[in-house]
N, C-alpha and C positions, 0 to 999 in steps of 0.2 A: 538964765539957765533953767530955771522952771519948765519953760514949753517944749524943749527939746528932752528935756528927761521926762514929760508927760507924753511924747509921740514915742519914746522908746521903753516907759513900759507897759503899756497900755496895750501893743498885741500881745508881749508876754503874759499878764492878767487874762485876757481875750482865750490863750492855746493860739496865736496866731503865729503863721510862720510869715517875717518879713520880704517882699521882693522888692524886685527895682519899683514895677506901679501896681501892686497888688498886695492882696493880703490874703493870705489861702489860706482856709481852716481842714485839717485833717480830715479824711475822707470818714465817714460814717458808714452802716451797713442796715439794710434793711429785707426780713423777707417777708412776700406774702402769695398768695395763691393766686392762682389764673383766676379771671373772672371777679375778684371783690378790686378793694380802692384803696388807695396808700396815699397819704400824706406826706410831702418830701416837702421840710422845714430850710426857711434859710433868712434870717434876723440876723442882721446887723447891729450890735449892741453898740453904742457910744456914748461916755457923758456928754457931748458938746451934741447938740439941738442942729443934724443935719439931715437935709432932706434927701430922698433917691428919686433921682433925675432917669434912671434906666433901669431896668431887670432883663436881663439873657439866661432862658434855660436853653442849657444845649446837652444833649444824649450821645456816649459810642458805647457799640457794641464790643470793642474789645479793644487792645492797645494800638494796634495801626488800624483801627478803623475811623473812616472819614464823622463828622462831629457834625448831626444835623441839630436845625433848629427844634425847639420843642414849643417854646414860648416867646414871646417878647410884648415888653412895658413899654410903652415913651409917651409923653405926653398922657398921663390921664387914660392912654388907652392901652386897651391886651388882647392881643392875637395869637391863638394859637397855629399852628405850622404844621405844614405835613398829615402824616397818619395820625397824630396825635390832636389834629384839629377840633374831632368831635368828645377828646376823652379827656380835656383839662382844662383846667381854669385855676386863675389866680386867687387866689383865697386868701394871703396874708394881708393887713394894714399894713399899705404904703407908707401912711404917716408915720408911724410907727416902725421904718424902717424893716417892714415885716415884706419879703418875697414868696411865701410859702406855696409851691405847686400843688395840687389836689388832682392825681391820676386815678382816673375811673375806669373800670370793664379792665382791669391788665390783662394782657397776653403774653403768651410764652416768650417773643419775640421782646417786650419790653424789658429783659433781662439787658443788663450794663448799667454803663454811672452816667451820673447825670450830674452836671456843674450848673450851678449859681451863679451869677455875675451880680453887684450889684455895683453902680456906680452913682456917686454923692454929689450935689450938687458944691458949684468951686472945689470941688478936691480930685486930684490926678489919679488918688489911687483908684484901685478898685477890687473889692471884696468878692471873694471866689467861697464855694461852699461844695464839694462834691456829696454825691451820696450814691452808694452800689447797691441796686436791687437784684435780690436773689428772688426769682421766681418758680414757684414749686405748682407741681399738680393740680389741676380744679378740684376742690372739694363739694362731695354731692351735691347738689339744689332740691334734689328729690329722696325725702327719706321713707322708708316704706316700713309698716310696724303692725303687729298685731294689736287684737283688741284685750285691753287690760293688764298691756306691759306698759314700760317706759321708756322714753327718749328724749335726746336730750340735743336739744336746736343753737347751734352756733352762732355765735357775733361779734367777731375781733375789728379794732378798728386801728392799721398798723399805721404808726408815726413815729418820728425822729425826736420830735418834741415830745416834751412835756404838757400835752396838754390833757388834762382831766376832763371827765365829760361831766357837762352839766343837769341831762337827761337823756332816761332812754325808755324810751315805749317801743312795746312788743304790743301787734294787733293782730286782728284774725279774718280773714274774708274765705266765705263758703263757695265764693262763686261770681259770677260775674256781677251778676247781679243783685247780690245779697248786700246788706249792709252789715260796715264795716265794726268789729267786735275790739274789744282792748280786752287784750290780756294780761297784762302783765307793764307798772309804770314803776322808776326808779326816778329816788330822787336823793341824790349826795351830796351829805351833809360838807360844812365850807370847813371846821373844823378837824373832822376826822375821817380818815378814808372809807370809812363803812357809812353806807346810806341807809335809807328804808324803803321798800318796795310796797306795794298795793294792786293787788287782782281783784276783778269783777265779774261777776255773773257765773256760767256754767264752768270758769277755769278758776274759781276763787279755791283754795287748800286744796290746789291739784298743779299749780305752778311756781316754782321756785327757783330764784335766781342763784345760778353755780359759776359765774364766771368772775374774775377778778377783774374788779372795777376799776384798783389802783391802775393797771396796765391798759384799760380802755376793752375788757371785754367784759361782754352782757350774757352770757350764755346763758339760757333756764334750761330747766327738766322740769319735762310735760310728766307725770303720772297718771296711770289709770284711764290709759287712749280708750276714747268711745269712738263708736263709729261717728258720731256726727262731727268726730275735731277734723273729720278729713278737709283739707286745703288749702291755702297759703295765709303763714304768718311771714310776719314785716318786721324786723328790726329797725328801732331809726338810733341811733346815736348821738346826740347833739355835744359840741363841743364851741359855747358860745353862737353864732350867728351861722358855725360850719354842721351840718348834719351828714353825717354817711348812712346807708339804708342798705339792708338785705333781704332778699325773699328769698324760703326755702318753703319748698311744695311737700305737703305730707300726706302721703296714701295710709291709709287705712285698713288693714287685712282680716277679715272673720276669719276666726278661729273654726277649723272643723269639728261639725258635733260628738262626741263621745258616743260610740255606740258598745253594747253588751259582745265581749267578744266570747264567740264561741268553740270549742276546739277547733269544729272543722275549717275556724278561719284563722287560727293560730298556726293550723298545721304547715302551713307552704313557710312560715317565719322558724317554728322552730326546727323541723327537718333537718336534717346539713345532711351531707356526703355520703357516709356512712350508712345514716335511716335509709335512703333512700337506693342503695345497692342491696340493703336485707328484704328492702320491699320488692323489690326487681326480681333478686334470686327468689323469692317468694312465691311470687306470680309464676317463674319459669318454672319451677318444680312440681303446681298446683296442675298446668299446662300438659306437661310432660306425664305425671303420673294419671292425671282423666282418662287416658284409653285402656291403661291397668286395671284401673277400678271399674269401667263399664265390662270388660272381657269379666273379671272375676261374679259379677251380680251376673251379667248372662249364665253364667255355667251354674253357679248358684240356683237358678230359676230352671232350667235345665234338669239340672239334679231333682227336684222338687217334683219335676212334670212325670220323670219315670219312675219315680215311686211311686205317684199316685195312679200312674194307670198299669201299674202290677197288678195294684190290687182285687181289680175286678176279677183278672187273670185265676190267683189263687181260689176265688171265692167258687169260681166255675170247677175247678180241681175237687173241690170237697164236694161236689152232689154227685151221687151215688148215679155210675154210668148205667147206661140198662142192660139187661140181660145179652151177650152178643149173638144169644139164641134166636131171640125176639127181633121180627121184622117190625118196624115201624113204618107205617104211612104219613111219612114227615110232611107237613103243611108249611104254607109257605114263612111263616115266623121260624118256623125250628131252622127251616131250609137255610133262615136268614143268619141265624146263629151258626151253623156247621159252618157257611161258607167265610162268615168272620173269625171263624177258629183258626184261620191261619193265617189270622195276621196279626195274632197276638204274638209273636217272637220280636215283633218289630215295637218301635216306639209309638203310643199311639196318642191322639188330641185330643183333645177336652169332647168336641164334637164325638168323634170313636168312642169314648170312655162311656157318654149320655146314649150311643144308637145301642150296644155292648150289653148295658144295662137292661135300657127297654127291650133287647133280644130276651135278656136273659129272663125276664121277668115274664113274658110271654110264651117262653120256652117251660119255665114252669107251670104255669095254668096249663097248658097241652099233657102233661103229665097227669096232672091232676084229673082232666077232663075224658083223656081219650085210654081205651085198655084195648088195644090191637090184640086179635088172637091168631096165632099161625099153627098148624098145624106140628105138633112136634115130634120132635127128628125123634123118640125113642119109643111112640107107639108105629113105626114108619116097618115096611119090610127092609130087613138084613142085606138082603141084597138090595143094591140101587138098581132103581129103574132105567131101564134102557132108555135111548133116547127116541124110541117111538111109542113108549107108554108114556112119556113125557110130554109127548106132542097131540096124545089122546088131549092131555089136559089144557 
């Protein structure tokens, strides 16, 4: 009675659900991003010492969809299948009833569940293991960062199992052909899930490990980006003899220099709506009243012009006219004077005002110089002469 009460509870211990030739373990869930690596676990636990004669991964995209191949074991050998040919390989110990798939590069399209097969040698049954990958969005490759902020570089490594990672180094390459830089090594302790990490050279107290290790992530935070960290660092992950690896490319961005601002270059930022309708109406008003202001300075200047050429006017008014007894023999200055005497009523130029002057001024010396004598009307005979005594003269 022993053997049959050890095959009946032994999937119950296992979570195994019993079939006619199978043993299926409840479907498991896994997500991860386009483009990194998932590890899809499938161990067969048994006390009794038996060996796996076969492993079938087979993949569907949904419940009536057709179940392609993904992998297969026989004999010592493993072939992968299809689209999946160049992106998997068998990673678990055989001996150790271990089948575990290792899918690399995922694609959006690698979303559905994936079965297990294993089949033991001499035993009918055979051991099923599904697991459903939920596939999400590429997450960047290329981070882009200023000079003397921080950033902080991903490295998850998704599995079903439990397996803890043994090692993980972070390195740095500037270029194709530079040589290759470590930043950043981790090493977990066997007793307790906190390890101790070690940086070298120009990232040493400037890189620090943020991810949790218990769950298999390595994450750091870079501090205090110089220009020269620009270029790819390398995650490697080790988990026993399995390594996963990521590279994410980091640009580098200079800061723009600080320059002295000055109003005239603050002006267009602080401005809004408002400033700039008062300055408009400003200008239009400025516009509009310029023909105002030039008419009022002409009349202005106008006014100024005929006052000052009055005044020559007046000054000729006060010298004493001459006798209207007395003939004068006007020379040609005086002549020049009488004949601009009438045109003082009118407005006259600066020019007028200067020829007016020199008249007038030449008009007196002839006073001063010349004494005309005529004959005067009142030693004259009472009676006027006729006009053939007149013509005597």
């Amino acid at each position: 009675m022993f053997c049959p009460l050890k095959l009946i509870l032994m999937p119950v211990l296992l979570d195994y659900s019993l079939g006619l030739n199978d043993l299926i373990v409840s479907s498991l869930e896994l997500t991860v991003h386009v483009g990194d690596s998932a590890l899809l676990g499938c161990v067969f636990q048994s006390t009794e010492e038996k060996h796996v004669t076969k492993v079938d991964w087979m993949f569907s995209s949904g419940e009536h969809a057709k179940d392609d191949y993904v992998l297969y074991y026989y004999a010592n050998l493993s072939v992968p299948v299809g689209r999946f040919k160049n992106r998997v390989r068998l990673v678990g110990d055989i001996l150790r009833n271990d089948g575990s798939l290792l899918l690399q590069n995922v694609e959006e399209a690698d979303q559905g569940t994936y079965t297990c097969e294993i089949r033991l040698e001499r035993e009918s049954l055979v051991f099923k293991k599904a697991v459903v990958l939920h596939v999400l969005l590429e997450e960047p490759k290329e981070l882009m960062v200023h000079v003397g902020d921080s950033t902080q570089l991903g490295c998850v490594f998704q599995s079903i199992e439990e397996k803890r990672m043994t090692k993980v180094d972070w390195t740095f390459l500037s270029g194709e052909h530079a040589q290759e830089e470590v930043v950043l090594r981790y090493y977990p302790k066997l007793s307790v899930p906190v390890g101790y990490s070690e940086n070298w050279g120009r990232f040493q107290n400037r890189v620090t490990l943020v991810g949790d290790t218990s769950h298999n992530d390595a994450s750091i935070l870079l501090q205090g980006v110089k220009e020269s960290d620009r270029g790819s660092y390398t995650c490697s992950i080790h988990l026993g003899n399995l390594t996963f690896r990521k590279t994410t490319a980091l640009h580098v961005i200079m800061k723009e220099p600080r320059t002295l601002m000055t109003p005239g270059a603050l002006r267009p930022e602080i401005l809004g709506g408002n400033q700039v309708v008062i300055i408009v109406g400003i200008v239009c008003g400025t516009v509009l009243l310029l023909p105002v202001l030039i008419l009022t300075v002409k009349r202005t200047h106008r006014n100024e012009s005929s006052v000052t050429s009055t005044m020559p006017v007046k000054g000729l008014e006060n010298i004493k006219k001459p006798d209207p007894e007395v003939r004068e023999e006007l020379k040609p200055p005086f002549r020049c004077c009488a004949h601009q005497k009438h045109v003082y009523s009118s407005i006259a130029t600066r020019e007028q005002i200067e020829e007016e002057e020199e008249c007038s001024g030449k008009a007196e010396a002839t006073y001063m110089t010349m004494h005309p004598v005529w004959p005067s009307l009142r030693s004259a005979p009472s009676n006027p002469p006729d006009k053939r005594q007149l013509g005597e003269f």
